[in-house]
Backbone as CSV, one residue per row, in Angstrom:
resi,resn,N_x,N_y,N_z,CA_x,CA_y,CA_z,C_x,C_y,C_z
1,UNK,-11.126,-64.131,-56.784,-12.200,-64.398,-57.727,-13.460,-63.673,-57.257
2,UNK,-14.014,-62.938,-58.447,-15.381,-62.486,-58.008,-16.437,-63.322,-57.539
3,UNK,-17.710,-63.057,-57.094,-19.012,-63.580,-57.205,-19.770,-62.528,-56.883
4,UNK,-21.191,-63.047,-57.514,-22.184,-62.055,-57.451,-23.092,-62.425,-56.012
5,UNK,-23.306,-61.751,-55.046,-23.630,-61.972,-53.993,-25.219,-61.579,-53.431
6,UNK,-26.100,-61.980,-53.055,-27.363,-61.516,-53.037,-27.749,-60.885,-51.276
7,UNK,-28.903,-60.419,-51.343,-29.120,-60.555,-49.908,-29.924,-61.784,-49.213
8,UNK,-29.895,-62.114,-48.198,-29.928,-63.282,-47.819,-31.569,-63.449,-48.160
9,UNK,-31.961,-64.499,-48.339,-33.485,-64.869,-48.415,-33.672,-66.530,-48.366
10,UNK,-34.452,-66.421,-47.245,-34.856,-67.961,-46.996,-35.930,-68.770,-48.294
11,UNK,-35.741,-70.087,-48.492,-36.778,-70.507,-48.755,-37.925,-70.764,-49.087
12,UNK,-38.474,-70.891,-47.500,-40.038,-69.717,-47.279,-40.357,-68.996,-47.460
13,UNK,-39.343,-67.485,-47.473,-39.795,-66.642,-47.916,-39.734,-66.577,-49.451
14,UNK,-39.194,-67.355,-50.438,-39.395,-67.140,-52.120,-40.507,-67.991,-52.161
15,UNK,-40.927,-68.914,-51.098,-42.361,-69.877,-51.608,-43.568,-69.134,-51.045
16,UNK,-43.310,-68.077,-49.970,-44.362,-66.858,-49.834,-44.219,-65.820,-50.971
17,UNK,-43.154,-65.721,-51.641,-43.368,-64.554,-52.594,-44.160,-65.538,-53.875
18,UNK,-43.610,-66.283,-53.876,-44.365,-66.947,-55.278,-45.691,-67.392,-55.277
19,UNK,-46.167,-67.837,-54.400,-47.565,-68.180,-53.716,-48.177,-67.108,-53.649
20,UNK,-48.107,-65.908,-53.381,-48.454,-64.356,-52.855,-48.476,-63.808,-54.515
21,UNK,-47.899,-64.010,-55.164,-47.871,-63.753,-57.059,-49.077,-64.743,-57.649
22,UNK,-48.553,-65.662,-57.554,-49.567,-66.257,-57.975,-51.449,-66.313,-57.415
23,UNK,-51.632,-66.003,-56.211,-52.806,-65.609,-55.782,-53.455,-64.331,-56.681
24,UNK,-52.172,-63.485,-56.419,-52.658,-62.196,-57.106,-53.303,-62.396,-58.116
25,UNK,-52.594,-63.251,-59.330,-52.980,-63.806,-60.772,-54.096,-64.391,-60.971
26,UNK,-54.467,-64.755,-59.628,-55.161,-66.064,-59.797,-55.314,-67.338,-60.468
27,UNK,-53.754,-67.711,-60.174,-53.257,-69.279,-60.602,-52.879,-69.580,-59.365
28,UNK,-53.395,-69.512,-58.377,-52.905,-70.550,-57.141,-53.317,-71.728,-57.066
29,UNK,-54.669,-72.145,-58.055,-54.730,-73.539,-58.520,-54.327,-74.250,-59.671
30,UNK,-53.816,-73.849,-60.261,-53.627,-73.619,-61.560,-52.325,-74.563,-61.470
31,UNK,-51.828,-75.894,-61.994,-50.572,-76.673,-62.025,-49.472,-76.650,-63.346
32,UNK,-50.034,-75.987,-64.124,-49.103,-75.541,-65.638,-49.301,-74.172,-65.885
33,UNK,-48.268,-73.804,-65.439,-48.667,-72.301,-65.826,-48.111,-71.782,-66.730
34,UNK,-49.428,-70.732,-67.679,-49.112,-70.253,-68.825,-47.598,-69.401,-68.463
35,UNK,-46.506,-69.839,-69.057,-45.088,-69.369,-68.610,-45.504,-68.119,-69.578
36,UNK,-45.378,-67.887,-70.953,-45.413,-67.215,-71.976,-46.884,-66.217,-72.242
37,UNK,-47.753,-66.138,-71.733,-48.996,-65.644,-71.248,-48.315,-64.393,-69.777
38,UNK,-47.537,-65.356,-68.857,-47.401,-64.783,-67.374,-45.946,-63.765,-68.243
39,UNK,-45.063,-63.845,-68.682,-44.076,-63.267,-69.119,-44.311,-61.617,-69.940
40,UNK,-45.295,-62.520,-71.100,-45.318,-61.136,-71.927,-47.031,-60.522,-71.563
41,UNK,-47.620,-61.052,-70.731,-48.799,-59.777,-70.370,-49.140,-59.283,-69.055
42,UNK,-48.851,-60.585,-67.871,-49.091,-60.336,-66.222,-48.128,-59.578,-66.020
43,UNK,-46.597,-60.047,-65.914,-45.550,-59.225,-66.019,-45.639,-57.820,-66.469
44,UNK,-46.360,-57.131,-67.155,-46.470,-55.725,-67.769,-47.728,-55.273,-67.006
45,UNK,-48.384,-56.087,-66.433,-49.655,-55.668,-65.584,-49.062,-55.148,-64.821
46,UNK,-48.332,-56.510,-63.907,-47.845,-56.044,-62.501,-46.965,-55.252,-62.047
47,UNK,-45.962,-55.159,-63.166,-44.676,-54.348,-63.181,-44.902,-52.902,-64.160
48,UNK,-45.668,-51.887,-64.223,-45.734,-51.116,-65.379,-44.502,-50.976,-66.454
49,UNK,-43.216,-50.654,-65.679,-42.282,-50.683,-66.144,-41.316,-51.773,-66.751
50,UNK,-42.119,-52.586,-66.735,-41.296,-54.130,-66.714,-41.026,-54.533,-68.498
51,UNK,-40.311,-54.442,-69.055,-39.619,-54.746,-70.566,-39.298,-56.221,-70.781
52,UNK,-39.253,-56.196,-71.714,-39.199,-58.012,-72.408,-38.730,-57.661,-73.750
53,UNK,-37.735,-58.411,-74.150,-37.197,-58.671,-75.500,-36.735,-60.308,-75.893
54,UNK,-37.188,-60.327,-76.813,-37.040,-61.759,-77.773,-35.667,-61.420,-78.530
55,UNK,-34.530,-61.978,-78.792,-33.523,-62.090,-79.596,-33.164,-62.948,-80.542
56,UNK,-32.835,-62.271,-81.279,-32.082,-63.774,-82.509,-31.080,-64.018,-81.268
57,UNK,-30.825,-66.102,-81.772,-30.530,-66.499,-80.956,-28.863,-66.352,-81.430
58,UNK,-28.455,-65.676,-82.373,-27.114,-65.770,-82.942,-26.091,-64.014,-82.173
59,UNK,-27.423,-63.120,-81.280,-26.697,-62.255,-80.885,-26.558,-62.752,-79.133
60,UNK,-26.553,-63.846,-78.532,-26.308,-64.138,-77.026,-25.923,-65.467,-77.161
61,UNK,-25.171,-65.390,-76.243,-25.104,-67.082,-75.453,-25.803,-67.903,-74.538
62,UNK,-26.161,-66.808,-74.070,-26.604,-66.580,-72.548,-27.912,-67.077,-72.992
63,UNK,-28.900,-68.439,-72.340,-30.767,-68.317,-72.160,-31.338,-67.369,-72.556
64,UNK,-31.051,-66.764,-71.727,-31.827,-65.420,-70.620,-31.067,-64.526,-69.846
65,UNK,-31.457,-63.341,-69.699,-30.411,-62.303,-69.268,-31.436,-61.175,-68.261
66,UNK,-31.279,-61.107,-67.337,-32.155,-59.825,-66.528,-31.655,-58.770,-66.095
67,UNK,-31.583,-57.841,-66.778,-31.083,-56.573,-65.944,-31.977,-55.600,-65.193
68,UNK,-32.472,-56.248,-63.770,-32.765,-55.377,-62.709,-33.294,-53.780,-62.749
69,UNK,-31.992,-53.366,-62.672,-31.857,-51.610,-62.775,-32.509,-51.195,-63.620
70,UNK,-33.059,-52.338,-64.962,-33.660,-51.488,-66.331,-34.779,-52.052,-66.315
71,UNK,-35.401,-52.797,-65.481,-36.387,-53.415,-65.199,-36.887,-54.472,-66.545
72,UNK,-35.737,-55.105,-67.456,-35.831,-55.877,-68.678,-35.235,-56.734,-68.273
73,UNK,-36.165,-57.847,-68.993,-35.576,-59.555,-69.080,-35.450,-59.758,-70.389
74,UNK,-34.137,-60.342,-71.087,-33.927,-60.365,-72.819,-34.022,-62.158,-72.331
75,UNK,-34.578,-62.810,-73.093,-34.732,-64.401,-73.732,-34.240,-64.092,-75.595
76,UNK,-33.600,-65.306,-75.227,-33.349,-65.899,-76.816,-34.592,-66.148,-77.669
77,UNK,-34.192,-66.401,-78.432,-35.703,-66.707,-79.234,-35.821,-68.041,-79.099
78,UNK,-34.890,-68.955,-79.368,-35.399,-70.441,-79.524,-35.683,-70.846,-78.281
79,UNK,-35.401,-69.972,-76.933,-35.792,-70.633,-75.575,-37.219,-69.894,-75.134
80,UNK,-37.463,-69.002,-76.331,-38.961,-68.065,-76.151,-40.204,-69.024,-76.753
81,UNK,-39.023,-69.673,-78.032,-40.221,-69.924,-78.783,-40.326,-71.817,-78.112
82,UNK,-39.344,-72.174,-77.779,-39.374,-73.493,-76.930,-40.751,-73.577,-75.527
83,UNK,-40.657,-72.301,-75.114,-41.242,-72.168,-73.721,-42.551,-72.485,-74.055
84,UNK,-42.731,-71.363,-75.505,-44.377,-71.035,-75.956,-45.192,-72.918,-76.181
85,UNK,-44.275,-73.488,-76.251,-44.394,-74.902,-76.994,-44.239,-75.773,-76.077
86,UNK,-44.261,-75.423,-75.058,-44.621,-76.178,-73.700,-42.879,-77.193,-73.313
87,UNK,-41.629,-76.688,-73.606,-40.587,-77.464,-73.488,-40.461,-77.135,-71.501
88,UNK,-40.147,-78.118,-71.056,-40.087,-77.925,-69.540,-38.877,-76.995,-68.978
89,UNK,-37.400,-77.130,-69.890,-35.966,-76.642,-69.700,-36.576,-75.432,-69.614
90,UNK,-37.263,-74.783,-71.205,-37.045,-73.257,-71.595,-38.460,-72.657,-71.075
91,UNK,-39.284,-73.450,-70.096,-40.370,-72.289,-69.496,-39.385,-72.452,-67.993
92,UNK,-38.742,-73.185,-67.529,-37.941,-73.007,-66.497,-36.906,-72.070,-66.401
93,UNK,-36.027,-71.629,-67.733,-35.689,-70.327,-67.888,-36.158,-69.130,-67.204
94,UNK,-37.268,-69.381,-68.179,-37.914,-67.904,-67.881,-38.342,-67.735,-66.520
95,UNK,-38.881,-68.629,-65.864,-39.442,-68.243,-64.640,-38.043,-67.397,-64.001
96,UNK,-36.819,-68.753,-63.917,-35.902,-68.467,-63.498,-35.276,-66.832,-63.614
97,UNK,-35.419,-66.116,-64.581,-34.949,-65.022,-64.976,-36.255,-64.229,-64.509
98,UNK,-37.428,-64.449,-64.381,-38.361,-63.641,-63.627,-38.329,-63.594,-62.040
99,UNK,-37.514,-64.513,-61.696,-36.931,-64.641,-60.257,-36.006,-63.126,-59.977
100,UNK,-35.006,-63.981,-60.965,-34.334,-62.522,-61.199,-34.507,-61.049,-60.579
101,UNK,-35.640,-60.985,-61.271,-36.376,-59.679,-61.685,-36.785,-59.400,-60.695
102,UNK,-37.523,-60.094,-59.963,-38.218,-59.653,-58.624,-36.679,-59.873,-57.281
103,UNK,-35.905,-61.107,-57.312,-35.524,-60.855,-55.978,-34.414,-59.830,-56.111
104,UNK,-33.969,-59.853,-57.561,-32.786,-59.373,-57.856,-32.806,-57.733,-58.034
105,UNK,-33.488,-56.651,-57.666,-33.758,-55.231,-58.177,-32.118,-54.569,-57.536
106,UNK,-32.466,-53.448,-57.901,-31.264,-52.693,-57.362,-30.887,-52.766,-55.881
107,UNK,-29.781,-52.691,-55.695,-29.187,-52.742,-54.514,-29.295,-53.841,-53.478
108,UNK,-29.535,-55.553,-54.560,-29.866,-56.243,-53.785,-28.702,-57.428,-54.038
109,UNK,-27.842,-57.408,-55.538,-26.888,-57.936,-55.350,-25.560,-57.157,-55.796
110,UNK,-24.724,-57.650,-55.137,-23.568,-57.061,-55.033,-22.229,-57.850,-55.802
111,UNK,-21.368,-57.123,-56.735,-20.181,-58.125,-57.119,-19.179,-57.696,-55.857
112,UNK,-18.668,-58.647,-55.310,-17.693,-59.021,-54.481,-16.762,-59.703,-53.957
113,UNK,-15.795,-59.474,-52.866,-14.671,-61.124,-53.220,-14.808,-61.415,-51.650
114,UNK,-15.209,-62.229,-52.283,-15.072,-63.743,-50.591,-13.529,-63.493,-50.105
115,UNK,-13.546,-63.759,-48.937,-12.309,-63.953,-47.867,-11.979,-65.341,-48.138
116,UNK,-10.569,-65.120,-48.428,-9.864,-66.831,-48.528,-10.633,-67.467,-48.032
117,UNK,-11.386,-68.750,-48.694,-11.931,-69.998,-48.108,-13.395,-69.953,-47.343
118,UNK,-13.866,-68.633,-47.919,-15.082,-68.256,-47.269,-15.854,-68.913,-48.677
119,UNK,-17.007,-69.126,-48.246,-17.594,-69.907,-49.685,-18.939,-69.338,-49.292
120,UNK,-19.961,-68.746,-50.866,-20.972,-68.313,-51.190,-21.871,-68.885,-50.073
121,UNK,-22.625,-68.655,-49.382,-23.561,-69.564,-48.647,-24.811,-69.600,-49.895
122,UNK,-25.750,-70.899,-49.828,-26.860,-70.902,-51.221,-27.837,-70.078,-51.659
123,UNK,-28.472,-69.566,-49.626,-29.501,-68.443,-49.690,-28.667,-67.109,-49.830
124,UNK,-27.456,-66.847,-49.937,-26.747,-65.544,-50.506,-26.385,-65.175,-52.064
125,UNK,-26.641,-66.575,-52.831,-26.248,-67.281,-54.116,-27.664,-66.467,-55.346
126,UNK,-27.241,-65.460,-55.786,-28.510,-65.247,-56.774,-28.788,-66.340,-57.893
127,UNK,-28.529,-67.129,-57.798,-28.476,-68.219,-59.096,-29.167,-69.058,-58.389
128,UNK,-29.236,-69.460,-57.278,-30.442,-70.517,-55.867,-30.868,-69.907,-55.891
129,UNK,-31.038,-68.252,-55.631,-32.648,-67.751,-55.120,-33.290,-67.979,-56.725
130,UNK,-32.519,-67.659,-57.444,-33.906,-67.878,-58.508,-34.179,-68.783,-59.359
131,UNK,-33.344,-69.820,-59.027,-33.714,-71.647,-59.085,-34.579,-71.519,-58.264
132,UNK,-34.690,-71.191,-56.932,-35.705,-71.539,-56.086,-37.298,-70.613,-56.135
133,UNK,-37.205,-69.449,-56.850,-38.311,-69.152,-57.134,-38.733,-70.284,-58.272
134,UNK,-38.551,-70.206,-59.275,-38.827,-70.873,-60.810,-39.564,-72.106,-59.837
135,UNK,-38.789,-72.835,-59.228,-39.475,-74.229,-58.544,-40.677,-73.737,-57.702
136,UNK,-40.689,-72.920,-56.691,-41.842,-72.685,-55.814,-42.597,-72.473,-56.988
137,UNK,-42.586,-71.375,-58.012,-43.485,-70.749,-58.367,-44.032,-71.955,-59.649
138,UNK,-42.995,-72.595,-60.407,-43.443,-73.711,-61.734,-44.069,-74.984,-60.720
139,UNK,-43.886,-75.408,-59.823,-44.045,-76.466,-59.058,-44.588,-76.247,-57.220
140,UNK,-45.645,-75.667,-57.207,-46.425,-75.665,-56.324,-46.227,-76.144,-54.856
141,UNK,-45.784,-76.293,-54.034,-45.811,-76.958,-52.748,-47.565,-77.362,-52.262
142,UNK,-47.755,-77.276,-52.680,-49.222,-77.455,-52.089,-50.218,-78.550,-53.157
143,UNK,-49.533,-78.009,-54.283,-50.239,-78.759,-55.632,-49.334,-79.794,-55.841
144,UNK,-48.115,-80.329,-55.413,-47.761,-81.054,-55.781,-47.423,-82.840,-54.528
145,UNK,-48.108,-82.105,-53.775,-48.379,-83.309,-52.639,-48.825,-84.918,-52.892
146,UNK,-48.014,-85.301,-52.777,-48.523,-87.306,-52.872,-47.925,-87.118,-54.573
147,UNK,-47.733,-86.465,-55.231,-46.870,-86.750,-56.686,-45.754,-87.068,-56.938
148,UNK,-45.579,-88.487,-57.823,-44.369,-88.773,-58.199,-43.396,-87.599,-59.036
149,UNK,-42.602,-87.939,-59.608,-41.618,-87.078,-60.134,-42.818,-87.076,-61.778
150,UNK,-42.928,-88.134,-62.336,-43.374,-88.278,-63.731,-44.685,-87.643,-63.727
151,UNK,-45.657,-87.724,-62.489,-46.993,-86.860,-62.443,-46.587,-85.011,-62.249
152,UNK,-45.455,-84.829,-61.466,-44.929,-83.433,-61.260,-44.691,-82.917,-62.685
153,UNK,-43.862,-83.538,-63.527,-43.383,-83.132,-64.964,-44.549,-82.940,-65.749
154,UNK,-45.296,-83.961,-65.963,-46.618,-83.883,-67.094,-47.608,-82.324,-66.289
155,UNK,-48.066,-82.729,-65.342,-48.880,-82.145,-64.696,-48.219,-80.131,-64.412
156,UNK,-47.013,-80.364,-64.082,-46.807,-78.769,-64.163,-45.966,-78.114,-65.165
157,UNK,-45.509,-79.275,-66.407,-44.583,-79.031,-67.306,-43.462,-78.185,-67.426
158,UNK,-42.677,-79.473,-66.429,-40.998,-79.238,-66.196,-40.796,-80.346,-66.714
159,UNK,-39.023,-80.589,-66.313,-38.258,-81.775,-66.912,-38.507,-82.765,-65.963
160,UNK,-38.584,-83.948,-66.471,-37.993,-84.973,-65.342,-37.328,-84.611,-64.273
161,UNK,-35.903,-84.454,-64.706,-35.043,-83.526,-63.998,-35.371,-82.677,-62.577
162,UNK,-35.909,-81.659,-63.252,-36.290,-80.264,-62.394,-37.609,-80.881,-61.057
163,UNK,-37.924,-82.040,-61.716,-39.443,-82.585,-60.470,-38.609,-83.426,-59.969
164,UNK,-37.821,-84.319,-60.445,-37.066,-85.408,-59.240,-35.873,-84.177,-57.954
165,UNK,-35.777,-83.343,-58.647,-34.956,-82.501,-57.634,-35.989,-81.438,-56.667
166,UNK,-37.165,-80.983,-57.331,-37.820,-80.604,-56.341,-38.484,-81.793,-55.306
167,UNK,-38.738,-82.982,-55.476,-38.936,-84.057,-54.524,-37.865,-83.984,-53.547
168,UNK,-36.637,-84.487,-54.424,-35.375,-84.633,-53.360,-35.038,-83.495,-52.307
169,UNK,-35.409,-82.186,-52.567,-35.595,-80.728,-51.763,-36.600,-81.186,-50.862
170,UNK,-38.133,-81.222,-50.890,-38.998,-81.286,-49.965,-39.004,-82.753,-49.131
171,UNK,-38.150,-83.844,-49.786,-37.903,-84.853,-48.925,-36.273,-84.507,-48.003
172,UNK,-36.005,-83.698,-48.231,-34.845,-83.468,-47.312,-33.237,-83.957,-47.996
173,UNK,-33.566,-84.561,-49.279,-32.879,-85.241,-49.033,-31.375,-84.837,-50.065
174,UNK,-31.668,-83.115,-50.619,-31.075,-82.281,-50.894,-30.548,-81.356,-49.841
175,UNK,-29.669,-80.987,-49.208,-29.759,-79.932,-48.313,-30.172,-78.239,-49.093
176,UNK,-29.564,-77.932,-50.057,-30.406,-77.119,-50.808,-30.785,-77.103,-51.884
């Protein structure tokens, strides 16, 4: 069986890249961030080359789709136009697929086959690194200190969901 394999990246280092982005922007105080603002205009700042397409949602299955090499992220429309409308799932998308974009460029993941019984490790996993950007970068480590899960959701507009699991991460009590 295939998998898509990344190069290794800690943690820390996607909550220094996202922290280090966001300074740039100047939203390092900032606890809701314009997802749809950061997508279709910072993104084209920072990246000259960086492409974006909206789709009818009847030509993909797929959220969101990033292809690296072409320096384009395609979103569906109803998870474009969900995001614009403050839904927590579909601005978590996008970050997620802007993760993508940055950890994922050329020559950084690889399709390949595991050795019998060898299993993906999480920081090798491109689907964790850019769960784990979307969280550093939608949900603050710094901004989100002494907050319950229900103040994390309102306050940086994610799901329930997505803030009780970034708690359970910084309380340990996720291993990844």
């Amino acid at each position: 069986m295939a998998n898509f394999k990344a190069k290794p990246i800690s943690k820390q280092e996607i909550r220094e890249l996202a922290k280090a982005i966001r300074k740039k922007c100047g939203l390092e105080d900032i606890h809701k961030i314009p997802v749809c603002l950061f997508f279709e205009w910072i993104m084209e700042k920072l990246f000259p080359n960086f492409e974006w397409e909206i789709v009818a949602d009847y030509t993909m299955s797929e959220e969101g789709v990033t292809f690296s090499g072409a320096n384009k992220i395609i979103i569906r429309q109803d998870v474009y136009v969900a995001a614009c409308h403050g839904d927590g799932r579909a601005r978590f998308t996008i970050m997620h697929e802007i993760g993508h974009f940055l950890l994922h460029g050329p020559n950084r993941v690889a399709l390949c086959r595991l050795a019998p019984g060898e299993k993906l490790r999480p920081f090798e996993d491109p689907e964790w690194q850019a769960n784990a950007f979307a969280e550093e970068f939608l949900m603050d480590y710094d901004l989100i200190q002494g907050m319950n899960y229900i103040q994390i959701s309102e306050k940086c507009g994610v799901t329930y969901g997505a803030a009780k699991t970034r708690i359970g991460k910084i309380q340990g009590r996720w291993i990844v």
